[in-house]
N, C-alpha and C positions, 0 to 999 in steps of 0.2 A: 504494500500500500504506500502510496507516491505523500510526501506530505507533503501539505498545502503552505505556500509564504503570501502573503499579503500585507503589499512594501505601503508604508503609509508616510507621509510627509512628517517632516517634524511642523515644517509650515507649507500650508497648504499655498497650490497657484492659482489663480483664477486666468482664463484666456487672455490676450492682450492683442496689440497692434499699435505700439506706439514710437517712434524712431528712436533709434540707438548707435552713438557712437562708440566703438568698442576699440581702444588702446591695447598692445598685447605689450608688457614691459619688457626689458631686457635687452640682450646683446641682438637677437635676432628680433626687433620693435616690427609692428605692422597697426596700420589703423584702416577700419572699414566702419563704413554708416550699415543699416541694418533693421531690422525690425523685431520688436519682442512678439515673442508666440504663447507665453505665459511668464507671469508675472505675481509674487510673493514677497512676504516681508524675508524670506532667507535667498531667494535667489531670484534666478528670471531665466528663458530662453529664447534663443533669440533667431532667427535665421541671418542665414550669411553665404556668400556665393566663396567666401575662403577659410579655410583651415585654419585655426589656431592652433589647435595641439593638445590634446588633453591634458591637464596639470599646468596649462601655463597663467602665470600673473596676467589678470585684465583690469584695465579700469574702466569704468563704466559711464557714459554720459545717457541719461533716457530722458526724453523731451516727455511732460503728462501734465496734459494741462496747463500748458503757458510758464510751466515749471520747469526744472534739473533736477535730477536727481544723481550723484555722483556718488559710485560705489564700488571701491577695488572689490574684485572675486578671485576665482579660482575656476578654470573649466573644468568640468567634470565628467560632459561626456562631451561626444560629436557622433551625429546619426546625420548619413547621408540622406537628405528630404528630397532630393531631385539628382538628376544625372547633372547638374551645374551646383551643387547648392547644399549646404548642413543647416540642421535643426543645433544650436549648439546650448549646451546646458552648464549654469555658471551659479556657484555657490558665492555669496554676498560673504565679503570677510570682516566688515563693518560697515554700520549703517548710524551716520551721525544723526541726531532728533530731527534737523531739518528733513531728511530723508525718509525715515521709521514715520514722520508723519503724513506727508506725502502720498506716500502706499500705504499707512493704515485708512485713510479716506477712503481706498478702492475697497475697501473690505468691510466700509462701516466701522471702523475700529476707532477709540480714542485715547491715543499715547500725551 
């Protein structure tokens, strides 16, 4: 008998679609605009027609709302979404108040 796992969030995402600059840091830097495809107080994911790299430093600009939100992460996954294109998934490594507030709005929340 096969056992069952059922992965749950620590924080949940809701859908998105709202632009994103994505910084990658380091010796090998790249920056791409982009689109988030969901969107959380612990991370976001975003499409992207380039590779980052699993594990690599990003930093995050996401336009919501006539706002910024700026948030170094960590990518975590990359799933190819098209023959030109990744779905890429990014764990948030801090989130200043200005930010945690921001995206607690999308959720109803009040930080």
């Amino acid at each position: 008998m096969a056992a069952t796992f059922t992965h749950k969030r620590r924080f949940p995402r809701i859908p998105s679609d709202y632009p994103v600059l994505v910084r990658r840091l380091g010796d090998e830097a790249l920056e791409k605009l982009g689109r988030t495809s969901s969107l959380g107080l612990g991370g976001c994911a975003f499409l992207s027609e380039e590779s980052f790299g699993v594990a690599s430093l990003v930093e995050l600009l996401i336009s919501i709302d006539m706002r910024v939100v700026s948030a170094p992460g960590r990518i975590v996954y990359e799933n190819r979404a098209s023959p030109s294109g990744f779905e890429i998934g990014v764990e948030f490594l801090e989130l200043g108040a200005d930010e945690r507030r921001i995206l607690s709005r999308l959720f109803n929340l009040d930080f």
